[in-house]
C-alpha positions as CSV (number, residue, x, y, z in Angstrom):
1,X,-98.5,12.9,30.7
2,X,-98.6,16.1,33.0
3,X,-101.9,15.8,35.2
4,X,-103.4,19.5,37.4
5,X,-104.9,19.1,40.6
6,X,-106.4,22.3,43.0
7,X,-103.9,23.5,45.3
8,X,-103.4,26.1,48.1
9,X,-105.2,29.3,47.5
10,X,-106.7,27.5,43.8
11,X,-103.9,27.4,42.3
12,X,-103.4,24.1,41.1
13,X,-100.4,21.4,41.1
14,X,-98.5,19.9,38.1
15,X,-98.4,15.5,38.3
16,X,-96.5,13.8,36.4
17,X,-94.8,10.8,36.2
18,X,-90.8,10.9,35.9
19,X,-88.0,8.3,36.1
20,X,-87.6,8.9,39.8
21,X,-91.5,8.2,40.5
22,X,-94.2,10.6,40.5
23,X,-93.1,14.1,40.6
24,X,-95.7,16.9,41.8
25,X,-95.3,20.3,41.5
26,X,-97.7,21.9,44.5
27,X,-98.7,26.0,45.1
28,X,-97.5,28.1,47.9
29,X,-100.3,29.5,49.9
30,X,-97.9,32.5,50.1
31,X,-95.9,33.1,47.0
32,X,-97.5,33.0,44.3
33,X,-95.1,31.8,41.6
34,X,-93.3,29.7,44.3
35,X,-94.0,25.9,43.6
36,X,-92.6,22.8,46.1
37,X,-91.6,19.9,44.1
38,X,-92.0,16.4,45.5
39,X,-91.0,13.1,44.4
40,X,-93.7,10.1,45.7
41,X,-95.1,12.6,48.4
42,X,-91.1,13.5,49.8
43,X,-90.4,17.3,49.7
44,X,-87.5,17.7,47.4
45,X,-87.0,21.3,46.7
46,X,-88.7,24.7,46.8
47,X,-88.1,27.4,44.1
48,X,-89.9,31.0,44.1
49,X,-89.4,32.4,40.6
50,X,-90.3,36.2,42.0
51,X,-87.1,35.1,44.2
52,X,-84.6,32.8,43.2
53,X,-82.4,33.7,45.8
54,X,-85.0,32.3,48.9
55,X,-84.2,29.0,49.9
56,X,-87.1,27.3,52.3
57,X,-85.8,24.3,52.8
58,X,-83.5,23.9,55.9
59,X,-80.7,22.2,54.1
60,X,-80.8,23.8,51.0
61,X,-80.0,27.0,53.3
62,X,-76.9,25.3,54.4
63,X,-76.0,24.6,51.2
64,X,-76.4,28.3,50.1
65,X,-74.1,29.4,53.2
66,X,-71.7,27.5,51.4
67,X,-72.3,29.2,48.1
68,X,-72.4,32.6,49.9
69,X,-69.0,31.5,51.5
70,X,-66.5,30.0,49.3
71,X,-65.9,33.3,48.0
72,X,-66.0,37.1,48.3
73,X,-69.6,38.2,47.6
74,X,-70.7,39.1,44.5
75,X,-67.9,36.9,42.4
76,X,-68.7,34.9,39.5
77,X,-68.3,31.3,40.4
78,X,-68.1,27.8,38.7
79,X,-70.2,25.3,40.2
80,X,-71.1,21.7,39.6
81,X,-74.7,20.4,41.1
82,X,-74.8,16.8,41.1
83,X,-78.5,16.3,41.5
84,X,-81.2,19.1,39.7
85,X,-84.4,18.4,41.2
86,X,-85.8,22.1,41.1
87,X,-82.4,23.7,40.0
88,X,-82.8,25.8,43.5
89,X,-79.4,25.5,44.0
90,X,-78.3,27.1,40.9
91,X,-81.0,29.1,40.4
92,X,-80.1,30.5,43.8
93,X,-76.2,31.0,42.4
94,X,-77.4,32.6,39.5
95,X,-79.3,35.5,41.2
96,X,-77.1,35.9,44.3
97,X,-73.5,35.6,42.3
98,X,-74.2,36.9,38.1
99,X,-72.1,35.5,35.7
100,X,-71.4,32.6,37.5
101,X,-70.9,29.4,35.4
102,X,-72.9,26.6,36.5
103,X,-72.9,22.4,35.0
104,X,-75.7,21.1,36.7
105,X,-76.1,16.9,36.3
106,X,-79.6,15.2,36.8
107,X,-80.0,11.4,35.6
108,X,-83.8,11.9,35.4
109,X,-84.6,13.1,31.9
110,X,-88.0,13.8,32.4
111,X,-87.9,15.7,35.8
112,X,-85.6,17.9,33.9
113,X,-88.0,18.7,31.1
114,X,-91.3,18.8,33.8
115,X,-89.0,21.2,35.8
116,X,-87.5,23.4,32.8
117,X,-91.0,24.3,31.4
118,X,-93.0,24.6,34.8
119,X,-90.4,26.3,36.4
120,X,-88.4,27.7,33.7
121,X,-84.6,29.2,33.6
122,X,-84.1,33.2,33.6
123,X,-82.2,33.2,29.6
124,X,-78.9,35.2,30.9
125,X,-78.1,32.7,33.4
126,X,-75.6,30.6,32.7
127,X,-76.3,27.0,33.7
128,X,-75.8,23.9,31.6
129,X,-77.8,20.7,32.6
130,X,-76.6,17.5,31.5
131,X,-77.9,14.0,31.7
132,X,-76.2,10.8,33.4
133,X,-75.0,9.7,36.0
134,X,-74.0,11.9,38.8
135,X,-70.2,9.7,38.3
136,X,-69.8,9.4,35.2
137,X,-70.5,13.2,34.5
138,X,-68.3,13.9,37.1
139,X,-65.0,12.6,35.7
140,X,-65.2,14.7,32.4
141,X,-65.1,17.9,34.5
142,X,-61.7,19.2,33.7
143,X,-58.8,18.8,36.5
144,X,-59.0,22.1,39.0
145,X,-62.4,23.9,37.3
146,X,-64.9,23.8,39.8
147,X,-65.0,26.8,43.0
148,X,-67.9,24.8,44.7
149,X,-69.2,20.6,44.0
150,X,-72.5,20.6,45.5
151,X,-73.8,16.5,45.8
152,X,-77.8,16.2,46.7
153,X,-78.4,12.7,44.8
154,X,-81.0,11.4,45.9
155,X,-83.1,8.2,43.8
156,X,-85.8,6.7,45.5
157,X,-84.8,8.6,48.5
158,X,-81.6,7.4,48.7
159,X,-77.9,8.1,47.5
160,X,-76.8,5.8,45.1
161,X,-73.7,3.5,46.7
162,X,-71.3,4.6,44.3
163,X,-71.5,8.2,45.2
164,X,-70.4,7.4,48.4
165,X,-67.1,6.3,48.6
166,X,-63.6,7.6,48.6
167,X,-63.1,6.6,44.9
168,X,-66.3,9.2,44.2
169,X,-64.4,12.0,46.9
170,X,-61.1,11.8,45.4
171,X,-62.7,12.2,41.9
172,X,-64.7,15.4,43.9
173,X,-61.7,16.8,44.9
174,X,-59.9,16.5,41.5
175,X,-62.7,18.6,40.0
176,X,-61.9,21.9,42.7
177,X,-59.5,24.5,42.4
178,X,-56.8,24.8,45.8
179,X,-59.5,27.0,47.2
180,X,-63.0,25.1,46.4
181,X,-65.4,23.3,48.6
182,X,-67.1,19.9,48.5
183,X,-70.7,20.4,50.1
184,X,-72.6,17.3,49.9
185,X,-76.2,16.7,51.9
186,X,-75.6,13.5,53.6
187,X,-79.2,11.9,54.9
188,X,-79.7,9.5,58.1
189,X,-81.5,8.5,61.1
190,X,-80.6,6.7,64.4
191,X,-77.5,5.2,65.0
192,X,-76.1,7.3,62.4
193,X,-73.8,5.1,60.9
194,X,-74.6,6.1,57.1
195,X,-73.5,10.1,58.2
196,X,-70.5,9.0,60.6
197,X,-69.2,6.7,57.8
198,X,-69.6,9.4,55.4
199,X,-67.4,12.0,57.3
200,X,-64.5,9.5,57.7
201,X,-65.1,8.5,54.3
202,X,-64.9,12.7,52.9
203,X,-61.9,12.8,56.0
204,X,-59.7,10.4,53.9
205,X,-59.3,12.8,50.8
206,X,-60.0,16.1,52.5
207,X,-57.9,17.2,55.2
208,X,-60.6,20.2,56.2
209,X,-64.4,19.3,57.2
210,X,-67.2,20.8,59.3
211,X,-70.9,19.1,59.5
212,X,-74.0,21.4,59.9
213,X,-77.2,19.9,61.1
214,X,-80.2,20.2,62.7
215,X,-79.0,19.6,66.5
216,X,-82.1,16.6,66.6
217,X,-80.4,15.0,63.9
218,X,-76.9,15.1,65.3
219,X,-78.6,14.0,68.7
220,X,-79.8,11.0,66.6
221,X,-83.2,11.6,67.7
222,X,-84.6,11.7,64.1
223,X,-84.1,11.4,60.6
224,X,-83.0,14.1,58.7
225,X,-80.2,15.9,56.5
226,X,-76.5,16.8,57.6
227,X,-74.2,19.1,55.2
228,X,-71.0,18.5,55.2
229,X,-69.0,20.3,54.0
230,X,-65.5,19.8,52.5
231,X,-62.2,21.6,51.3
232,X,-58.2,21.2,51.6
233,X,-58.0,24.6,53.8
234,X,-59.6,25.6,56.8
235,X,-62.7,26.4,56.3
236,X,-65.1,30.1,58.0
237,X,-66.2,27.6,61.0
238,X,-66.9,30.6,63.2
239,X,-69.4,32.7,60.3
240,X,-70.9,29.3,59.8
241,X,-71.8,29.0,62.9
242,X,-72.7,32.1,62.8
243,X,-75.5,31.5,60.1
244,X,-76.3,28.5,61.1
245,X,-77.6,29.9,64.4
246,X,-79.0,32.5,62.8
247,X,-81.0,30.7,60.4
248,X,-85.2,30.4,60.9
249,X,-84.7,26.1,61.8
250,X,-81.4,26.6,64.3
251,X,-78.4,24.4,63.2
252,X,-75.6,23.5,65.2
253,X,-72.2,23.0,63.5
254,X,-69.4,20.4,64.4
255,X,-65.4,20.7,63.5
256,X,-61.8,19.6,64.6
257,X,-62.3,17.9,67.8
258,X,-66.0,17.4,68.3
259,X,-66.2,16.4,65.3
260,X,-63.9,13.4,65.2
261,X,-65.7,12.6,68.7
262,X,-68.6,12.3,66.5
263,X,-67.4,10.2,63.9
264,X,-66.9,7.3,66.7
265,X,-63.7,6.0,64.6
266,X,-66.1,5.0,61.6
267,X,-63.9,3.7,59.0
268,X,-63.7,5.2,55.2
269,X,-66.3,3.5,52.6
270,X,-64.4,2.6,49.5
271,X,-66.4,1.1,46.3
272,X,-66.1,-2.4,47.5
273,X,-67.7,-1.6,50.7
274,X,-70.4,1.3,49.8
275,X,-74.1,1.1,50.3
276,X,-76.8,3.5,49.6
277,X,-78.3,6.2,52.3
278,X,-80.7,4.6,54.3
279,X,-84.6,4.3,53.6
280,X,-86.2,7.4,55.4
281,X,-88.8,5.9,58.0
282,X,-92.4,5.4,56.4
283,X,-93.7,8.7,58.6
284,X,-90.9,11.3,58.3
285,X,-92.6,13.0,55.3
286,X,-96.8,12.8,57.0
């Protein structure tokens, strides 16, 4: 049952309690249709329905330089979101790309339905959600359909084990056209040896990578979220660099060389060997 509390500026917040935990929908003291959704107190996604096309969140702007990027501006794409949360992601498609064709997969029923009446869908856009599992839903997309695969799974704060392997990224890369990209939002802390196992892992099945970051991240002087991002070509390093830089929390972004440097010969995580994304630290959310 949906509970209201007063937020920012009086407007008050949507509680409710979903699969994942309990979901709150809280004001913006600055947009007033804009509402941030968090999961147990952890920021999850931001969504502004005056406009669908601003993304707040750090990450979720790196995910949109991929969206922006994967092809020329303006064309329809096909995407599949594994992970809704807010639908940001694909409410951000929708707006910024029309007639785009969008499968969206979320496992949590009644997120879905809190997020879908609270926050709901413009009617021309044309985004599917389906429940499941992010896997399971993922082998019945047809072979070659997908422009962009977009993974931000997240349950209890981490990514489930078996959405980490090479089994899961050669099933990713099945799904894409020649010319489509795998962007996937990786979390970790110090040593880093969930993201550096990760890019060897998305290495083994894709000969083309790049990681953006925060540069504290990469540093491994906090926890955070990485993008990396995925395809069997070469891939706009230098204009996502570019945005990266630009953008209003500076990323830093890591290829060829200096990126294999990174990886610190971490070796590929198949399904025998997978684990879930590490806990985030008690304060990383205060």
């Amino acid at each position: 049952m949906a509970k209201s509390r007063r937020g920012r500026g009086g407007a008050e917040s949507v509680v409710e309690t979903v699969d994942g935990g309990v979901a709150e929908l809280r004001p913006d003291r600055d947009r007033p249709r804009a509402r941030t959704l968090l999961i147990d107190g952890a920021p999850q996604s931001f969504v502004d329905l005056d406009a669908p096309d601003h993304l707040d969140f750090s990450y979720q702007r790196r995910l949109g330089h991929a969206a922006d990027l994967v092809a020329p501006p303006g064309k329809p794409l096909r995407v599949v979101h594994l992970g809704g949360g807010a639908l940001t992601l694909a409410r951000y498609v929708a707006a910024t790309r029309p007639r785009s064709t969008q499968q969206v997969v979320e496992i949590d029923a009644p997120l879905v339905q809190l997020v879908r009446r609270e926050l709901p869908l413009e009617s021309g856009w044309r985004i599917r959600v389906r429940g499941g599992d992010a896997r399971e839903q993922l082998a019945k997309v047809p072979d070659g359909w997908a422009d962009l695969i977009i993974a931000d799974v997240f349950r209890g704060a981490r990514t489930p084990a078996h959405l980490t392997s090479t089994e899961f990224v050669t099933e990713v890369r099945r799904a894409l056209t020649d010319g489509g990209w795998y962007a996937a939002n990786v979390a970790d802390g110090p040593p880093l040896r969930f993201l550096r196992g990760q890019i060897a892992t998305t290495g083994a099945v894709f000969p083309e990578l790049a990681l953006t970051a925060d540069p504290a991240v990469l540093r491994g002087k906090r926890f955070g979220n990485a993008v990396l991002l995925a395809a069997a070509h070469p891939l706009p390093v230098a204009e996502l660099t570019r945005r990266a830089a630009s953008d209003p929390q500076t990323g830093r972004v890591e290829h060829g060389r200096a990126l294999r440097d990174f990886t610190g010969g971490a070796a590929p995580v198949t399904d025998a060997t997978a684990v879930a994304s590490p806990q985030p630290p008690p304060d990383v959310f205060a």
